[in-house]
C-alpha positions as CSV (number, residue, x, y, z in Angstrom):
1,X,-16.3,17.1,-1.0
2,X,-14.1,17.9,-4.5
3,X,-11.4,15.5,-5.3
4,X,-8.7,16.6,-7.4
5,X,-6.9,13.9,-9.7
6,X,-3.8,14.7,-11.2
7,X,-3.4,13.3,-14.6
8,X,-0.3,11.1,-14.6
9,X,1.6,11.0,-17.5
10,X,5.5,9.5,-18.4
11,X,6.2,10.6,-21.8
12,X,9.2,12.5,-22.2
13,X,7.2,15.4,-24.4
14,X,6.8,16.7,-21.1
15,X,5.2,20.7,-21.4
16,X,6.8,23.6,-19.6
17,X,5.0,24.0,-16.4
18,X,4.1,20.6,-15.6
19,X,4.2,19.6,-12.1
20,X,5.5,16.4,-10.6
21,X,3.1,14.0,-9.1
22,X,4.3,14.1,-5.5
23,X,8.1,14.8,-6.7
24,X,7.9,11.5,-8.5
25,X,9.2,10.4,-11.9
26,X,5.5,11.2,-13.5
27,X,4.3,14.6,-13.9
28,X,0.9,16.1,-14.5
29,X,-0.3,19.6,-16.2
30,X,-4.0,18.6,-16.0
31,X,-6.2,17.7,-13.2
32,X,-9.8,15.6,-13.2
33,X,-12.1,17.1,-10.8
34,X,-14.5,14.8,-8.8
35,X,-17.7,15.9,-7.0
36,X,-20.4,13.8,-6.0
37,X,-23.6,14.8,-7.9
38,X,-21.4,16.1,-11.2
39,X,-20.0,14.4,-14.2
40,X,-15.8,14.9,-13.4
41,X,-14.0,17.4,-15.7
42,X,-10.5,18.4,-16.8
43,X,-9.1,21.8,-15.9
44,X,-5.3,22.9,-16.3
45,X,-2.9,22.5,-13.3
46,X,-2.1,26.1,-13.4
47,X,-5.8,26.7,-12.7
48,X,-5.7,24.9,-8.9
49,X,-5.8,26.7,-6.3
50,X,-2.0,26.8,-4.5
51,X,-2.4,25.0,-1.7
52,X,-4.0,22.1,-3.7
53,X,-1.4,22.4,-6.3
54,X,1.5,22.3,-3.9
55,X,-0.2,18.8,-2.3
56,X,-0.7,17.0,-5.2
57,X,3.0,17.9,-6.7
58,X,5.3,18.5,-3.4
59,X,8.0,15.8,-3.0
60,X,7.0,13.2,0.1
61,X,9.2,12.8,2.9
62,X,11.3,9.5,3.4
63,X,9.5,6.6,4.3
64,X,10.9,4.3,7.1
65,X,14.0,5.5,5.6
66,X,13.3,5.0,2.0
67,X,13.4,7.8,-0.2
68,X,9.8,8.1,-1.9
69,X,11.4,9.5,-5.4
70,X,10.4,6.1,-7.0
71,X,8.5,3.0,-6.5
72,X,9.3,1.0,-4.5
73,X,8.8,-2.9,-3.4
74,X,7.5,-4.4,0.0
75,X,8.2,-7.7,-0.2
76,X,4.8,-9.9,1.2
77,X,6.1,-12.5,4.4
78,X,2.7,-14.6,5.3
79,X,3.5,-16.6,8.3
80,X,0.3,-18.2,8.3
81,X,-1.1,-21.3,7.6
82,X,-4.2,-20.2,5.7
83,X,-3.3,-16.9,3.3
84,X,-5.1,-16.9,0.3
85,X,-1.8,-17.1,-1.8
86,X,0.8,-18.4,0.3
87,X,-0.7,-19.9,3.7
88,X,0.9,-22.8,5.6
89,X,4.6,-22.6,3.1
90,X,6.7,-20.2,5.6
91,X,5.0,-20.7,8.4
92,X,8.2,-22.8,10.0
93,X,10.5,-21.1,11.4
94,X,13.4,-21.9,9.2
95,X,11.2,-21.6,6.3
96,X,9.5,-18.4,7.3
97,X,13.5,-17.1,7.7
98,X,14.9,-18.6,4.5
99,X,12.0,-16.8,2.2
100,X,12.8,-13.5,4.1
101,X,16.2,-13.3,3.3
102,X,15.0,-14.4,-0.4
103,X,12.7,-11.4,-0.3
104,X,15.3,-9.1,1.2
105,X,17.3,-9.8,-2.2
106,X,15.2,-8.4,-3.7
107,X,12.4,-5.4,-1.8
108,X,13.2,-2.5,-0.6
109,X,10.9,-3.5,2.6
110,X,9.4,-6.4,3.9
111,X,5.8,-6.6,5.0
112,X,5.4,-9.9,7.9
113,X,2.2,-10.7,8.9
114,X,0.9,-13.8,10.8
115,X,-3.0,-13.7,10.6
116,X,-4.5,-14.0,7.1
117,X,-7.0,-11.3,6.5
118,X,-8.6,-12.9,3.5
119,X,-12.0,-13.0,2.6
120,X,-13.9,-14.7,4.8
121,X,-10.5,-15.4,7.2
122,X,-11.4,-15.9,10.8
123,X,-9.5,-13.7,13.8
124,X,-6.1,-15.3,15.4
125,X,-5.3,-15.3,18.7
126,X,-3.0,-12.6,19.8
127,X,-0.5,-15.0,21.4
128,X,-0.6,-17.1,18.1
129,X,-0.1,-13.8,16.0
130,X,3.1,-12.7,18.0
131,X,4.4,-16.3,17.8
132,X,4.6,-16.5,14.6
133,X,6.0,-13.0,13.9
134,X,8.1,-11.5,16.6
135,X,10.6,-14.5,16.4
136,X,11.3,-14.2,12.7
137,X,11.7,-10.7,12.7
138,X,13.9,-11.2,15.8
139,X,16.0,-13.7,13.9
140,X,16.2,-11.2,10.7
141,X,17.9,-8.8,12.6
142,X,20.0,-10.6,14.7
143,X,21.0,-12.0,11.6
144,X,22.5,-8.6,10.3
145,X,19.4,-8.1,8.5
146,X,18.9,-4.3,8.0
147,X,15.9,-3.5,5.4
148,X,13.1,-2.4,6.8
149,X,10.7,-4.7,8.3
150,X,6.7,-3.9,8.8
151,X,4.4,-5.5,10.6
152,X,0.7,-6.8,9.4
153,X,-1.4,-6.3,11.8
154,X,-4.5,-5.1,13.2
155,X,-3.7,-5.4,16.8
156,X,-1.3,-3.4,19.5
157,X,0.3,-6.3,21.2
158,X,1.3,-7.8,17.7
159,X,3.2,-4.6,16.9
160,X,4.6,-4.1,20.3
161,X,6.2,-7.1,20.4
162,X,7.1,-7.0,16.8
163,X,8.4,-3.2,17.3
164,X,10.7,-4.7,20.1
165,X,11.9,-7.4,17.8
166,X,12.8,-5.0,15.4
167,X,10.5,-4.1,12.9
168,X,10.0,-0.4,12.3
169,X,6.6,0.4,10.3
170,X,3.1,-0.8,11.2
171,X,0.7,-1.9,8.4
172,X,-2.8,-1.5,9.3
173,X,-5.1,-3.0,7.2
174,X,-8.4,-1.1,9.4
175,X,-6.1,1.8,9.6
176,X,-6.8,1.8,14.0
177,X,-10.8,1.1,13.6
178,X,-10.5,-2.7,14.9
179,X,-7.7,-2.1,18.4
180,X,-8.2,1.3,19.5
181,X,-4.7,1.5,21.2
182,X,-2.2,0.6,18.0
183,X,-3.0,4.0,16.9
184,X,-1.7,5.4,20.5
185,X,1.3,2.7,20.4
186,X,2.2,3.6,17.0
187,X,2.6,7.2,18.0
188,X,4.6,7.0,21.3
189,X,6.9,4.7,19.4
190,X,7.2,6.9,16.6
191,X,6.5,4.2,13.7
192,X,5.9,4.8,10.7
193,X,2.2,3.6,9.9
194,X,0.5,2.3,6.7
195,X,-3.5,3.3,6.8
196,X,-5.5,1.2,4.9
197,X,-9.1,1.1,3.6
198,X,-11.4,-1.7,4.0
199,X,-14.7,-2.5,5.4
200,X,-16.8,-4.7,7.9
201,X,-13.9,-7.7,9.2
202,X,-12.2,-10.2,6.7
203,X,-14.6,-12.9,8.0
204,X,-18.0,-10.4,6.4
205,X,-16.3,-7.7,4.2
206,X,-17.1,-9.4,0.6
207,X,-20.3,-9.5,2.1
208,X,-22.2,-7.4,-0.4
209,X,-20.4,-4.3,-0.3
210,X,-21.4,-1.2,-1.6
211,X,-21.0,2.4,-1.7
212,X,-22.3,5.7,-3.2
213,X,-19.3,6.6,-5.1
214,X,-16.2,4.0,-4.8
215,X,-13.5,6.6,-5.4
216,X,-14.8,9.4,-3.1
217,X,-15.9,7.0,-0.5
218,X,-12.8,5.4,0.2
219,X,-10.6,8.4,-0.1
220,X,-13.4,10.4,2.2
221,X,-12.4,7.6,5.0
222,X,-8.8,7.5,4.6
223,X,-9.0,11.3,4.5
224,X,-11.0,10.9,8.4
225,X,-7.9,8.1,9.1
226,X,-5.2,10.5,8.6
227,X,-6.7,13.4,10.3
228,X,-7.5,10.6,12.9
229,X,-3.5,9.5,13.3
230,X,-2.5,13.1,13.4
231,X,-4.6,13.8,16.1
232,X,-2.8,11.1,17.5
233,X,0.5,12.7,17.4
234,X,1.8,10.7,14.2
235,X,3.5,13.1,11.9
236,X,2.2,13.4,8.3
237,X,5.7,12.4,7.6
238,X,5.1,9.0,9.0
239,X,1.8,8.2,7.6
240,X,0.9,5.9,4.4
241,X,-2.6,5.6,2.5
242,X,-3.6,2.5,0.7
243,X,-7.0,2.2,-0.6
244,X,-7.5,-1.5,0.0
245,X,-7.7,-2.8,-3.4
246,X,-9.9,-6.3,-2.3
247,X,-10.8,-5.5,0.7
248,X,-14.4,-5.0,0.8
249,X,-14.8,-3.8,-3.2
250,X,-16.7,-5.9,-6.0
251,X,-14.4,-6.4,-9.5
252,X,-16.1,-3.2,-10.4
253,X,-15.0,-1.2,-7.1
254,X,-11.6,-2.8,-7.5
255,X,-11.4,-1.1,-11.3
256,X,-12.8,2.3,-10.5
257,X,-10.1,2.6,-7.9
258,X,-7.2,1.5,-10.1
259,X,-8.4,3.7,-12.7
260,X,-8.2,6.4,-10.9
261,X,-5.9,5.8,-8.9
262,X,-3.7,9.1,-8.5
263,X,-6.5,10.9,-6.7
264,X,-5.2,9.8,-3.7
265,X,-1.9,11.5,-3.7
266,X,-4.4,14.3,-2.8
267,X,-4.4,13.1,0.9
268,X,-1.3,14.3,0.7
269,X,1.0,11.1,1.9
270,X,2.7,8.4,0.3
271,X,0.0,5.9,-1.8
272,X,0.8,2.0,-1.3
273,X,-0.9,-0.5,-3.6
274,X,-1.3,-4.1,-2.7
275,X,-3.3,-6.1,-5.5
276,X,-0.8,-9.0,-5.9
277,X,-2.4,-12.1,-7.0
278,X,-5.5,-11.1,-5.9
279,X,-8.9,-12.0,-6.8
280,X,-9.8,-9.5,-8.9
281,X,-6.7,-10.3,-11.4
282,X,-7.4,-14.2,-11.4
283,X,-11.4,-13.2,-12.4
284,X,-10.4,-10.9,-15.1
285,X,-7.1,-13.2,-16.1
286,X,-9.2,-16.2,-15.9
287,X,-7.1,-17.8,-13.8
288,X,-7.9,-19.5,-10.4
289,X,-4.4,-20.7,-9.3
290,X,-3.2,-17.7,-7.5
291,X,0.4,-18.9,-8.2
292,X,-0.2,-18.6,-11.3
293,X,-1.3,-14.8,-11.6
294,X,2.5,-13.0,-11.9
295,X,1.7,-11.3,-15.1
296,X,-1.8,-9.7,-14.6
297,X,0.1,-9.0,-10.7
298,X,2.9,-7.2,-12.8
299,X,0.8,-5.7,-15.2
300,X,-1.6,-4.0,-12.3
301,X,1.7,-3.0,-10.5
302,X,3.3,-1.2,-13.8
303,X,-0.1,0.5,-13.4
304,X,0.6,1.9,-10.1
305,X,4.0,3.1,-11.1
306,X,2.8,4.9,-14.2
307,X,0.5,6.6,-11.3
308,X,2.9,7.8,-9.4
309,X,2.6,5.1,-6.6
310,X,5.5,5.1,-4.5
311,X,4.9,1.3,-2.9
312,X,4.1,-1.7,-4.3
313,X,3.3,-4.6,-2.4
314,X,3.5,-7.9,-3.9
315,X,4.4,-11.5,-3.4
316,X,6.7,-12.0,-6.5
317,X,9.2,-9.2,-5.2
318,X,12.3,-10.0,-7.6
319,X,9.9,-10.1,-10.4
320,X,8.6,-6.7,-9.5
321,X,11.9,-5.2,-9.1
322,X,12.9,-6.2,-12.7
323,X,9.7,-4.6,-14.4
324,X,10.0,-2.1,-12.0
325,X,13.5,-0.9,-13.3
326,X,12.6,-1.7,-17.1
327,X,9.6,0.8,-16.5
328,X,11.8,3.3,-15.3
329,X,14.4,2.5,-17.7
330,X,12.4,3.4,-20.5
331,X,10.0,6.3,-19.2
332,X,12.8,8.2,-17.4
333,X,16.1,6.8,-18.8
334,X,17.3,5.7,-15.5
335,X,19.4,2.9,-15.4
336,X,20.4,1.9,-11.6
């Protein structure tokens, strides 16, 4: 398998013939080649074969409605008593609803989930799961509520009843591996879905992991994902890649990925990142209070913009939104 990064750059020297990356605000007029066995090297844009040039530089389709021209933020809801970040603070109702709406302010989608998937985070029960998630999203909406809404989970009654409610996109953190029919549900109800990588179950994934090559690996399975969803039915339109940044990787897994991060527009859908607060950034910031991890979580998210990722999931949303439109402000000019 050859992987083809694009090399993401922002400075306004921009050469004639560069290429967007994926019709975003970066562009690219070099590309990093990856092969297992062979030390990676740089060859021109113009050098890539069409097809491969056309995926790594062709605008993406709207996202659950979002234009995917920028990056945007999904604003984290853990209704859950036992997240690594947040667990047990919204998991009342009225709590659950009044952080929402503070999120709302703020994202450009919110991401609800009511079973922690942390390391070492045991299963919840499916009637628990919808409890804690189908009546907030209900309330959102009946509340006049209309950004999008997704739902964390791994399970097809959890998004059914979540779907009815009134969420639109499905976040899948083992991308239809752990319940074989949310795959099937997600395409007869035509929701958008958010693939992600990880390995083993949150209760063993930290567990040791390892892996041949971290980059190729994980982009070789979400690759077999998404060829997986579209056998399904799900348009490419509706799918979403995110390589799972914690979720089964060592610090050093965690950094290969981020550094080369862009590869991944080569699957040839949207890229979400979700490394907010996480482990990783508290090692490396020396910081164990997870609250307390905002500016390596910013710095790691300015990371993924500058790579052309067009979601960023995070906890700190209105935080995120500011950096977000100072980075834009002064690598594009754009001012809204």
């Amino acid at each position: 398998m050859i992987c083809y990064r694009p090399v993401a750059m922002t400075d306004p020297a921009r050469p004639a013939g560069a290429l967007p990356v994926a019709g975003g605000p970066c562009w690219f007029d070099r590309v990093e080649v990856l092969e297992r066995g062979r030390a990676p090297r740089l060859v021109p844009a113009r050098d890539l074969p069409p097809e491969t040039r056309d995926t790594l530089a062709d605008h993406r389709p709207a996202f659950a409605g979002l234009a995917m021209d920028r990056p945007r933020v999904m604003g984290i809801l853990n209704v859950t008593p036992d997240s690594f970040s947040d667990g047990g603070r919204f998991l009342s109702p009225e709590a659950a609803l009044a952080q929402a709406r503070a999120l709302a302010a703020a994202s450009d989608m919110l991401d609800i989930g009511g079973e922690s998937t942390r390391p070492g985070a045991a299963e919840v029960s499916v009637a628990d799961e919808i409890a804690r998630t189908a009546p907030v999203i209900a309330a959102l909406r009946e509340a006049g509520l209309a950004t999008p809404v997704s739902i964390d989970t791994r399970k097809a009654p959890v998004a059914n009843a979540a779907l009815q409610a009134g969420a639109q996109v499905v976040n899948d953190v083992a991308a239809f591996r752990f319940d074989p029919a949310l795959g099937p549900l997600a395409a007869a109800r035509r929701a958008p879905v958010v693939l992600m990588h990880s390995i083993a179950t949150p209760a063993t994934m930290q567990d040791a992991p390892a892996y041949d090559d971290v980059v190729l690996d994980v982009y070789a399975a979400l690759a077999e994902r998404i060829a997986h969803a579209l056998a399904l039915g799900i348009p490419r339109a509706n799918i979403m890649a995110d390589p799972g940044i914690g979720f089964g990787k060592t610090l050093a897994h965690n950094l290969a990925l981020l550094a080369r991060l862009s590869v991944f527009h080569g699957l040839g859908v949207p890229i979400l990142l979700g490394a907010s607060r996480k482990r990783f950034i508290g090692t490396l910031a020396r910081e164990q209070d997870p609250d307390r991890r905002l500016p390596g979580s910013l710095a790691v998210a300015l990371h993924g913009a500058a790579q052309g990722v067009q979601i960023i999931r995070v906890h700190d949303a209105q935080e995120t939104a500011q950096a977000l439109r100072l980075w834009r402000a002064t690598t594009t000019g754009e001012e809204a």
